[in-house]
C-alpha positions in Angstrom: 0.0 0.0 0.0 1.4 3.7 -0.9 3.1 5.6 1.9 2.9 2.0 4.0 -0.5 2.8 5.7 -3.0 0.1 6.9 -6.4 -0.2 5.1 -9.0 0.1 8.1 -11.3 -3.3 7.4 -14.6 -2.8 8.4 -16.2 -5.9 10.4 -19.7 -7.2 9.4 -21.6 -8.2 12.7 -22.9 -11.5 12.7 -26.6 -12.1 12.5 -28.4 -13.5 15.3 -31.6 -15.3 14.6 -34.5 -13.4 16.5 -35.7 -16.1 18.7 -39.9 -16.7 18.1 -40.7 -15.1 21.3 -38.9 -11.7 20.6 -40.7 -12.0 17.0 -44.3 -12.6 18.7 -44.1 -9.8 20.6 -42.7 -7.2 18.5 -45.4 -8.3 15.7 -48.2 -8.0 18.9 -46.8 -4.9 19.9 -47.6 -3.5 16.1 -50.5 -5.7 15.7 -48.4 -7.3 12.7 -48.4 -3.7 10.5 -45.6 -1.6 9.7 -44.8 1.6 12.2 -44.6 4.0 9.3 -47.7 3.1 7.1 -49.9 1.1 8.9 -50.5 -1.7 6.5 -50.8 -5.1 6.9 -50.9 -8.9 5.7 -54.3 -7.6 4.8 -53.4 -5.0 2.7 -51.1 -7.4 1.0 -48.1 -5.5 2.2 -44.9 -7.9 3.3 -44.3 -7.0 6.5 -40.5 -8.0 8.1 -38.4 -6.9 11.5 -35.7 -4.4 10.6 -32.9 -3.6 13.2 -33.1 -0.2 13.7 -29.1 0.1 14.5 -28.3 -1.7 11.7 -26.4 -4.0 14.3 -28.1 -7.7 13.1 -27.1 -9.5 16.6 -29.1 -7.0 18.9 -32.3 -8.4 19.1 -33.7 -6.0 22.2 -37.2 -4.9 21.6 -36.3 -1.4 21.9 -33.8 -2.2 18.5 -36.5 -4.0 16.6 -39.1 -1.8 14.6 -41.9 -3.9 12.2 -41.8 -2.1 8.6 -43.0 -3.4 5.4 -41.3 -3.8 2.2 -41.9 -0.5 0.8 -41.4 1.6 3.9 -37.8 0.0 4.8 -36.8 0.5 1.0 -38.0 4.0 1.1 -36.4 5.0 4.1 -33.0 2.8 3.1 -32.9 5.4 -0.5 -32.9 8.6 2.2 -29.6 7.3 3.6 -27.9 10.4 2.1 -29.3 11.9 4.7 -27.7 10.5 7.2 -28.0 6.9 9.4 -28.4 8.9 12.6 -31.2 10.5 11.2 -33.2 7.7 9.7 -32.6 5.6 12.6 -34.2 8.0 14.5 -36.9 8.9 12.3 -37.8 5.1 12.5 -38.0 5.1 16.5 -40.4 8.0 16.4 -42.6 6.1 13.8 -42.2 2.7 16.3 -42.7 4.7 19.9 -46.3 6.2 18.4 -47.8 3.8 16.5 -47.2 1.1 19.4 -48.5 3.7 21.9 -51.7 4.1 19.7 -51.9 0.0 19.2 -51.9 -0.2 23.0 -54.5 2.3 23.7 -56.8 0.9 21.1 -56.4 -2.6 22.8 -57.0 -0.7 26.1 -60.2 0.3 24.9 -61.3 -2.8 23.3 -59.8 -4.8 26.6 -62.3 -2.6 29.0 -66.4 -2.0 27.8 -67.6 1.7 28.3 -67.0 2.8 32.2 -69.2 5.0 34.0 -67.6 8.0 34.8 -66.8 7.1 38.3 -65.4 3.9 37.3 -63.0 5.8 34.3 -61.9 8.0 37.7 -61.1 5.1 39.6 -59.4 3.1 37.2 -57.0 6.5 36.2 -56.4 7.3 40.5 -54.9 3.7 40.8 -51.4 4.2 38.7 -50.3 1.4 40.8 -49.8 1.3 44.7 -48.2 4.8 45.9 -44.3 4.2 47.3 -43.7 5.4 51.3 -41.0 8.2 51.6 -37.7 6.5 53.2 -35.8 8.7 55.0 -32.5 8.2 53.2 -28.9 6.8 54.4 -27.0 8.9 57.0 -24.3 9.9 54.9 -20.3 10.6 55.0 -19.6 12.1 58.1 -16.3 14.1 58.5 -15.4 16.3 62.0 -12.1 15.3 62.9 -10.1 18.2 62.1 -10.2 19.6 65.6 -7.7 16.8 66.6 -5.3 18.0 64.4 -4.6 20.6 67.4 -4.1 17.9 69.6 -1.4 16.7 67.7 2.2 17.4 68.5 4.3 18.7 65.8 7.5 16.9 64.7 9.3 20.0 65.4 9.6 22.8 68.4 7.6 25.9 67.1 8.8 29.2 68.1 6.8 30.9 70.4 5.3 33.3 67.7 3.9 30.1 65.6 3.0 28.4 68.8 0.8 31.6 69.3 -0.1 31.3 65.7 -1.2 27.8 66.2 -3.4 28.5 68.8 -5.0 31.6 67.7 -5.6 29.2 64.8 -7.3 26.9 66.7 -9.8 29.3 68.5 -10.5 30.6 65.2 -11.3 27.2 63.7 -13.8 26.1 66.8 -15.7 30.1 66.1 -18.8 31.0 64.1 -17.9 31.3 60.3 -14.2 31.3 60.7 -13.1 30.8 56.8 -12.4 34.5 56.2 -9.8 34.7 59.3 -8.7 31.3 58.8 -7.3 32.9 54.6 -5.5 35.8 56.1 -3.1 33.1 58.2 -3.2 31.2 55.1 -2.1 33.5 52.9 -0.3 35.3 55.6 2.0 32.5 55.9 2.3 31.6 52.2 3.6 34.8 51.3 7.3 34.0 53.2 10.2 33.5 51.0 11.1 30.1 52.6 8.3 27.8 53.9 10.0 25.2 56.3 8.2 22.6 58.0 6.7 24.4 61.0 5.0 26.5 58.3 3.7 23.2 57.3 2.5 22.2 60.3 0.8 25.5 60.3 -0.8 24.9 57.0 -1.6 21.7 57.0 -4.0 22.6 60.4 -5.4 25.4 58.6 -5.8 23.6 56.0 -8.2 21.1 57.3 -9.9 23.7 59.5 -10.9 25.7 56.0 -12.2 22.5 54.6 -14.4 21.8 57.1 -15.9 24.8 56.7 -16.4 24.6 53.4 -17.9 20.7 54.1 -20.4 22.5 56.4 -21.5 25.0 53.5 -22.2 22.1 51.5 -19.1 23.5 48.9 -18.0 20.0 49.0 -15.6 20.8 46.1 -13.5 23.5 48.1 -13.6 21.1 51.0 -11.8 18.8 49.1 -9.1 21.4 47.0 -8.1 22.6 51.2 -8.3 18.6 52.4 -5.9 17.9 49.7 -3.5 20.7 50.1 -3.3 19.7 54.2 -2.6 16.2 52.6 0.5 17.5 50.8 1.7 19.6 53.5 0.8 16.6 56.1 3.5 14.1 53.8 5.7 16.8 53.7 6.3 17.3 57.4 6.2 13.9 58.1 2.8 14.0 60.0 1.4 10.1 59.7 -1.1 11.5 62.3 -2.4 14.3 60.1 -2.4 12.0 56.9 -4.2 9.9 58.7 -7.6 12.8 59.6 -6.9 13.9 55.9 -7.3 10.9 54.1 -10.6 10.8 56.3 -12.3 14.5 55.8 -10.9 13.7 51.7 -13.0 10.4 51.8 -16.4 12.6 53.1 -15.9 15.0 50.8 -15.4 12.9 48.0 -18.0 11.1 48.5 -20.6 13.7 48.9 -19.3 14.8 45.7 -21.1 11.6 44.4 -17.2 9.8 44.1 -17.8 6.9 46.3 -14.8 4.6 44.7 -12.5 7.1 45.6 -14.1 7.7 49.1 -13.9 4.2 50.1 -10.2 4.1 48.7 -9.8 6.9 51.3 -10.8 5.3 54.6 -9.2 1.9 53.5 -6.2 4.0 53.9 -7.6 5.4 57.7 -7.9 1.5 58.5 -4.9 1.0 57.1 -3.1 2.8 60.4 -6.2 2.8 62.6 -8.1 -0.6 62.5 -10.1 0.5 65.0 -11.4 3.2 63.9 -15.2 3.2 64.1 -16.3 6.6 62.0 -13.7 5.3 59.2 -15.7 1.8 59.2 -19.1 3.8 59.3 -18.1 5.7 56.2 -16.8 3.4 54.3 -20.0 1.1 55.0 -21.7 4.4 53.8 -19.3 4.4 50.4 -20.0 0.2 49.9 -23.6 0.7 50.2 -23.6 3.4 47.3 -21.9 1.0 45.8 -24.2 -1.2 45.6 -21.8 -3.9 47.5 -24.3 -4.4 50.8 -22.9 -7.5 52.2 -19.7 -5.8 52.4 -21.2 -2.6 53.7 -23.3 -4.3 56.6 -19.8 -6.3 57.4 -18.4 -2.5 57.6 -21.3 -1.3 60.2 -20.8 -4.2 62.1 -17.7 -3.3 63.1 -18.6 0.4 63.6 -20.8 -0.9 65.6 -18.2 -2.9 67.3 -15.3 -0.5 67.8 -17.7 2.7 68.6 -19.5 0.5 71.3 -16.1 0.1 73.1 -15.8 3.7 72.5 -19.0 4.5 73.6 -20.0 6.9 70.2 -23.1 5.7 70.6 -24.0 8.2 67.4 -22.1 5.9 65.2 -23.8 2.9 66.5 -27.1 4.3 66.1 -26.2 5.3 62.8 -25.0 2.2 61.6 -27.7 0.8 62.7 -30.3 2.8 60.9 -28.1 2.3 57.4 -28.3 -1.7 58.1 -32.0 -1.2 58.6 -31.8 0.8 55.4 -30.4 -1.8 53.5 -32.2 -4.4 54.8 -35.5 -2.4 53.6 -34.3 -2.5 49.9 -33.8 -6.3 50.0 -37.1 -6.4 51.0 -36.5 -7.9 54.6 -38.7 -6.5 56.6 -38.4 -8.3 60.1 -34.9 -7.9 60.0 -34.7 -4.7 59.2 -37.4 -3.6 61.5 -34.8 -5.3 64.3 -31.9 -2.7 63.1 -34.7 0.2 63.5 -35.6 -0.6 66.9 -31.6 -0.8 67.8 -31.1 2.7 65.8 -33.9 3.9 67.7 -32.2 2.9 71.0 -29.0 4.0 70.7 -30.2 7.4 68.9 -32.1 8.0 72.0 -29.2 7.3 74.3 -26.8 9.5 72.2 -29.9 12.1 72.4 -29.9 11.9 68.4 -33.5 12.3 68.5 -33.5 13.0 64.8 -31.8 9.9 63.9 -34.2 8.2 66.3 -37.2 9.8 64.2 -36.0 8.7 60.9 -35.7 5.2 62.7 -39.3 5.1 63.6 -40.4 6.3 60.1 -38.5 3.6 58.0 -39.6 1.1 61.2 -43.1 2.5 60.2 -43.1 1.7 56.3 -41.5 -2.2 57.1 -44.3 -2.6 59.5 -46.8 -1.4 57.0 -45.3 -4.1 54.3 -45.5 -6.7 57.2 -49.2 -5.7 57.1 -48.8 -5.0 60.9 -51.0 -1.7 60.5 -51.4 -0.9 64.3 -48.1 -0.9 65.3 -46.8 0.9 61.9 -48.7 3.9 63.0 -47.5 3.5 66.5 -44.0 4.5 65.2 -45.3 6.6 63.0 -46.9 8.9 65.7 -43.4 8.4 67.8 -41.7 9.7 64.5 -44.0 12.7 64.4 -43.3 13.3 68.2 -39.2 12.5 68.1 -39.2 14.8 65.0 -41.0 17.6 66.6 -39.1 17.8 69.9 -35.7 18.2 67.1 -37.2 20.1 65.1 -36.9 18.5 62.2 -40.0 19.1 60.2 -38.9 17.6 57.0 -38.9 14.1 59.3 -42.5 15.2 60.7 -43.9 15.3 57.2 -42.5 12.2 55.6 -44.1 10.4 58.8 -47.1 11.8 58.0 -47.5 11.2 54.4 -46.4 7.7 55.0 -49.1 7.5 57.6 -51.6 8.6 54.9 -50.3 6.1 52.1 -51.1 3.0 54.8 -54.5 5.0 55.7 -54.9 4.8 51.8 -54.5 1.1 51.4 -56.7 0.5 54.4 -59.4 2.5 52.8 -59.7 4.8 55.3 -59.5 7.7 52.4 -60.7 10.5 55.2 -58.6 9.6 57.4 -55.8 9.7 54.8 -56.5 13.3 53.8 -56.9 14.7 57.1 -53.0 12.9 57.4 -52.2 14.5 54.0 -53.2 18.3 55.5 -50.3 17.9 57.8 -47.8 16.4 55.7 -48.3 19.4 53.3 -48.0 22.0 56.6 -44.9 20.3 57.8 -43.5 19.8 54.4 -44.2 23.5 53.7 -42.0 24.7 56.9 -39.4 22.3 56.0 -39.8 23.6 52.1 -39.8 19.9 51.1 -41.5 20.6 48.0 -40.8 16.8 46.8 -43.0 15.8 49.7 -46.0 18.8 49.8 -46.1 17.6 45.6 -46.7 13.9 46.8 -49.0 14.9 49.5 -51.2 16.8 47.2 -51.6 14.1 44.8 -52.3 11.3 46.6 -54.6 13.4 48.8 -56.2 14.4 44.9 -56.7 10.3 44.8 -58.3 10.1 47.7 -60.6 12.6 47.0 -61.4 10.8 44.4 -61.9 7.8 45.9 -64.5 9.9 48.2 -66.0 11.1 44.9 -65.1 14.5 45.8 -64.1 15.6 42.5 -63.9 19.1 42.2 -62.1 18.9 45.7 -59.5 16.2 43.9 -59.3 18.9 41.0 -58.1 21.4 43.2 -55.7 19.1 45.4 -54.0 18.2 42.0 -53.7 21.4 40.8 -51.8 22.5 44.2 -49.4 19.4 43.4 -49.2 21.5 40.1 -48.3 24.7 41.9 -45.6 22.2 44.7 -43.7 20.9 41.8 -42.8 24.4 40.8 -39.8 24.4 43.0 -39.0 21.5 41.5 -36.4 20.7 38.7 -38.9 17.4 38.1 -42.4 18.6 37.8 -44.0 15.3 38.1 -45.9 13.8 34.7 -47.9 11.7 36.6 -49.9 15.1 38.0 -50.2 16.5 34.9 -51.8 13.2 33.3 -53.9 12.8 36.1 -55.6 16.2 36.5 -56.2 16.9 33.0 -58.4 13.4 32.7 -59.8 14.5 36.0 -61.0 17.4 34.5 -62.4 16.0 31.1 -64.3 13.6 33.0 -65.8 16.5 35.1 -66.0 18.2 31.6 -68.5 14.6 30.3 -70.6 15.0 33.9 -71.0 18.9 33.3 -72.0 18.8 29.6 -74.4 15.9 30.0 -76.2 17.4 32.9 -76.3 20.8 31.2 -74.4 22.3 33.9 -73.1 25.4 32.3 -71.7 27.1 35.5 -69.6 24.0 36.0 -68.5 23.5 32.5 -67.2 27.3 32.5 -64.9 26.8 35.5 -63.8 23.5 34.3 -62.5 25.1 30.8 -60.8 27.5 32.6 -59.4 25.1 35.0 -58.5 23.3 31.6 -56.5 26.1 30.5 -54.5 27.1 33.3 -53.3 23.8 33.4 -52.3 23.8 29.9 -50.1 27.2 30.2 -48.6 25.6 33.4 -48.0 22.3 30.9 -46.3 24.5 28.3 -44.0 26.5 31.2 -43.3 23.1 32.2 -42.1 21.8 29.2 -44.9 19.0 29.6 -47.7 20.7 26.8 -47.7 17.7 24.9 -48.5 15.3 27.6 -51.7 17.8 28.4 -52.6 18.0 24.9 -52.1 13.9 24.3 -54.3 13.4 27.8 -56.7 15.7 26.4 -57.4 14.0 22.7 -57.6 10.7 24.5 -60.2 11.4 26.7 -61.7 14.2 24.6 -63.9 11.5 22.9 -66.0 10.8 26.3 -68.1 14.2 25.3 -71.2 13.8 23.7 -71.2 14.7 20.5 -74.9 16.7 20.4 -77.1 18.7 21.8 -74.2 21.4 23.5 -75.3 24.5 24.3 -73.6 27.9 23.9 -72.3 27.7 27.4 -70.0 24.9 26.8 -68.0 26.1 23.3 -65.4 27.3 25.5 -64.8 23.4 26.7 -65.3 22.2 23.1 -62.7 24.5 21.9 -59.9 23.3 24.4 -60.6 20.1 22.4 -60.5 21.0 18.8 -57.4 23.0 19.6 -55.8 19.6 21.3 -56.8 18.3 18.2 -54.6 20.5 15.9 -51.9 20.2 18.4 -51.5 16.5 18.7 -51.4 16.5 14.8 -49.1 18.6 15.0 -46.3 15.9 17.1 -44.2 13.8 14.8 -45.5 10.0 14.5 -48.8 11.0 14.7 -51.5 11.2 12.8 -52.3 14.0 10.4 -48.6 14.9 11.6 -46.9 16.3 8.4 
């Protein structure tokens, strides 16, 4: 070959028959017609499984679109036009015509609903989740006993009063601004020996647990990793030891969790019996998704901070096991590490950590289908939370409380429940959990046949979700069908009053959909259940209502896959 270069071979992938039960259900999914056209075996079209990626051994269902003959030659003559694009093209054609397939079989599946039945079947998107009050996270704090830590060298007597002035400093209210003038005080001198570094690597650590407090996790770990340097430098096994530790929590929060639990491997590495560096790195397995490991790690926190009395650590190793435990879907054991967590929180007076204990303890109980004694803990939650203060603890309790009140069908109960979930929730600004409250407070309203009530309770969700990067589809979906249902009752009982407020209802919640990026959804729910009004004898007073229809109509035409969609 000229100039000695290597021809790059390109490798055809093998082909991998698509085994019969991947072909049955990709042809049911499209009820055996192509995704572009439409046609079928009974419109004589030949109708074959194309792989969308062109890749012939994935045979995922997501990578197999049904075409016919003339669709997949037409679209293979547009290649110039680039294989990202057609490949794409070709999922949008597959994503709407198997979404329309399904919702034709849903209708042909289920005969004509009363209205009341079409609201119940639309409130019961399967069985609402509990709120779990998360892991107890990385904990950091030992930078204070780099004061008590006795330098490698004599200090003269103005950098022993340097040190110490350092350490008052560090243990004050907001002390990062005084804490940069030694810093930089000290870095400005032409020769930095190593009792400036024993100066700086103190301050250094002081700074970045400061920053850890602030949540500016990224600072934290810039000054933890400059006291690291400085701390190898001066010889200070001691100090590498509490850096390697604050690096690991900082890291971690960050969302690094390898790295963190490479960090306190290096604390046990010195210090085997170091209960915190166990705790966190039971913290980092557990994010890891390694929980046999990470329970091994809280038993010996458990161990080593019992000797030490921390009974903080105990607690919250506890609570993380119980945690843990919960996901695996072991409720009796995990309720065991509750009641411990609870115990040991309340001897440590970690009344929040005790709360959060009696809430999780709560939701196992309620899977256990022991109902009395889940809202025993829930009401100890409620009253542990309140005596901290932590009202974010309060409302999760309560809306858990509200979800068991739900399943039990005691749908009053569970929206009285709801009311102060969303109050506590509010003063805690826990929009995630007012949201949550409001809908499933909207459901069972619902379930009360309190519609207009339901309406409104949705629409707060609405309003909640605001403050929210996600603004929740599911609310969306459920109060626009709300609403056209209302729309059905309104029109056929000639209720013009009603139908009025309901179009206007209709239309605020479309804006809302279009600020939220979510218009589509409203206008989608809207066509869908647009066909439940009558089709005669409307009166003037409901055109308003009629038009929010024809112009979903236009709209849904207007989204590509659809329709009428050009």
């Amino acid at each position: 070959m000229k100039g000695g270069g290597v021809k790059a071979m390109h490798k055809k992938k093998r082909r991998v028959p698509i085994p019969e039960e991947t072909k049955a259900q990709i042809l049911f999914q499209n009820d055996h017609r192509c995704c572009r056209c439409h046609k079928g075996p009974t419109d004589s079209a030949r109708i074959q499984i194309h792989h969308i990626n062109e890749d012939p051994s994935d045979n995922r269902l997501e990578n197999l679109a049904v075409l016919c003959r003339d669709c997949h030659d037409m679209l293979k003559d547009q290649l110039w036009m680039g294989q990202s694009f057609i490949q794409e093209e070709i999922r949008k054609y597959k994503a709407a015509w198997e979404k329309a397939v399904a919702e034709k079989r849903r209708h042909q599946k289920f005969p004509p609903a009363t209205v009341k039945e079409k609201i119940t079947e639309f409130d019961a998107e399967g069985r609402p989740k509990q709120l779990i009050e998360r892991e107890i996270s990385y904990t950091n704090g030992l930078a204070p006993q780099a004061f008590g830590i006795s330098p490698p060298v004599s200090l003269s007597q103005s950098k022993k009063r340097v040190l110490e002035n350092t350490k008052r400093i560090a243990t004050s209210k907001k002390p990062a601004e005084k804490l940069m003038e030694i810093l930089d005080r000290i870095k400005k001198a032409e020769e930095i020996g190593i009792d400036d570094m024993v100066l700086l690597s103190r301050i250094c650590l002081s700074l970045g647990d400061s920053k850890f407090h602030e949540g500016d996790y990224t600072k934290a770990e810039a000054f933890y990793n400059e006291a690291l340097s400085y701390g190898k430098s001066a010889n200070e096994p001691e100090i590498v030891k509490i850096c390697f530790y604050e690096l690991g929590a900082a890291v971690g929060m960050l969302g690094r969790n390898k790295e963190a639990l490479d960090c306190f491997n290096q604390v046990i590495k010195t210090d085997k019996d170091n209960p915190g560096a166990w705790f966190n790195k039971g913290v980092a397995l557990g994010f890891l998704d390694r929980t046999k490991e990470a329970a091994a790690a809280y038993l010996k926190a458990v161990e080593f901070s019992t000797k030490a009395e921390e009974w903080g650590i105990v607690a919250s190793a506890h609570y993380n096991m119980g945690n843990d435990l919960y996901e695996l879907e072991k409720y009796e054991k995990a309720v065991d590490a509750y009641l411990k967590a609870i115990d040991f929180g309340t001897k440590a007076e970690e009344l929040d950590t005790a709360a959060s204990a009696y809430t999780n303890m709560g939701n196992a109980l309620g899977e256990l289908e022991r109902y009395e004694k889940a809202f025993d803990a829930y009401r100890k939650a409620i009253e542990f939370g309140t005596k901290a203060k932590e009202w974010s603890i309060v409302a999760r309790a309560c809306y858990n409380m509200g979800i068991t009140l739900g399943r039990l069908e005691k749908y009053e109960e569970a929206v009285d429940v709801y009311l102060k979930a969303i109050e506590f929730g509010t003063k805690a600004e826990k929009w995630d959990t007012v949201a949550s409250a409001y809908y499933n407070m909207g459901v069972n309203l619902g379930k009360l046949e309190k519609y207009e009530e339901a309406v409104k309770a949705y629409y707060k969700a609405i309003e909640s979700r605001r403050f929210l990067p996600d603004r929740g589809e599911r609310i969306f979906i459920s109060i626009t069908r709300l609403i056209c249902f209302l729309g059905s009752i309104s029109i056929r009982d000639k209720n013009r009053e009603q139908a009025r407020r309901l179009a206007k209802t209709l239309s605020e919640v479309y804006q809302n959909g279009k600020e939220d990026g979510m218009a589509k959804l409203v206008v989608e729910t809207m066509q869908t259940f647009g066909s439940d009004l009558p089709q005669k004898d409307r009166a003037d007073a409901f055109q308003q209502f009629e038009k929010l229809f024809h112009k979903a109509k236009k709209q849904i035409e207007k989204i590509p896959g659809n329709a009428g969609s050009k």
